[in-house]
C-alpha positions in Angstrom: 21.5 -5.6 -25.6 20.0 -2.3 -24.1 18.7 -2.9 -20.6 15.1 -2.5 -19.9 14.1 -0.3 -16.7 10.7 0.6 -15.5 9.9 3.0 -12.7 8.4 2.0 -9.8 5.6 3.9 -8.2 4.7 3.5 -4.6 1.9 4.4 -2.4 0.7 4.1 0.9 -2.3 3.8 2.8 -3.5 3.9 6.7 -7.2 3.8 8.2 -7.9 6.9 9.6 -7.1 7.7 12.4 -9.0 7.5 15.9 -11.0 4.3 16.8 -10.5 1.5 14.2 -6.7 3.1 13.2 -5.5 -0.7 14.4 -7.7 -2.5 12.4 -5.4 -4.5 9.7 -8.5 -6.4 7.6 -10.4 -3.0 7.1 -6.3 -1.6 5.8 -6.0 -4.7 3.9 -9.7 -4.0 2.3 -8.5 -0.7 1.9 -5.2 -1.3 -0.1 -6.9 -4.6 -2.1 -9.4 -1.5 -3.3 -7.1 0.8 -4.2 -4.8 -2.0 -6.3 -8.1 -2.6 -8.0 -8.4 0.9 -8.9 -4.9 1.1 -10.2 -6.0 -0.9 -13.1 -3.3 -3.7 -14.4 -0.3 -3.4 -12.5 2.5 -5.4 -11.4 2.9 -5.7 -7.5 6.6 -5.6 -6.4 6.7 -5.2 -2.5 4.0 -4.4 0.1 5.3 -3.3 3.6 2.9 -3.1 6.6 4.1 -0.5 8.7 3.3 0.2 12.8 3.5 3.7 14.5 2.7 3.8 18.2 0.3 6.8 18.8 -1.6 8.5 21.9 -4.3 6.1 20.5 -2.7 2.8 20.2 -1.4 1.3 17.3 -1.7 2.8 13.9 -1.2 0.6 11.1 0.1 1.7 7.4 1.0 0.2 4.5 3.4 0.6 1.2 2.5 -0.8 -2.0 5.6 -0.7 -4.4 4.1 -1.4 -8.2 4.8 -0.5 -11.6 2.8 -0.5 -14.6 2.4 -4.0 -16.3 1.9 -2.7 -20.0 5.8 -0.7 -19.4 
């Protein structure tokens, strides 16, 4: 049997930053969008990440996925 492999594509997404950058619904609106856009994918891993900036918290997050149709 030949194993099957698939890649998996990642991107990530932040609010911009300034006033709102801390704001997790408005990034979870944001990344629910952009899956959306993807078309039909598979989601493997989302990873909220936290940087501490001059301007507070600035929230980010990872979206591991690959292709369902692969």
């Amino acid at each position: 049997m030949v194993p099957s492999s698939s890649s998996v594509r990642h991107f990530s997404q932040a609010n911009p930053k300034g006033p709102g950058q801390d704001d997790v619904p408005a990034l979870l609106r944001r990344v629910a969008d952009s899956i959306e856009r993807l078309g039909h994918i598979e989601v493997e891993d989302i990873v909220l990440n936290d940087e501490i900036t001059a301007d507070g918290r600035w929230y980010s997050m990872t979206v591991y996925f690959h292709d369902a149709e692969e």
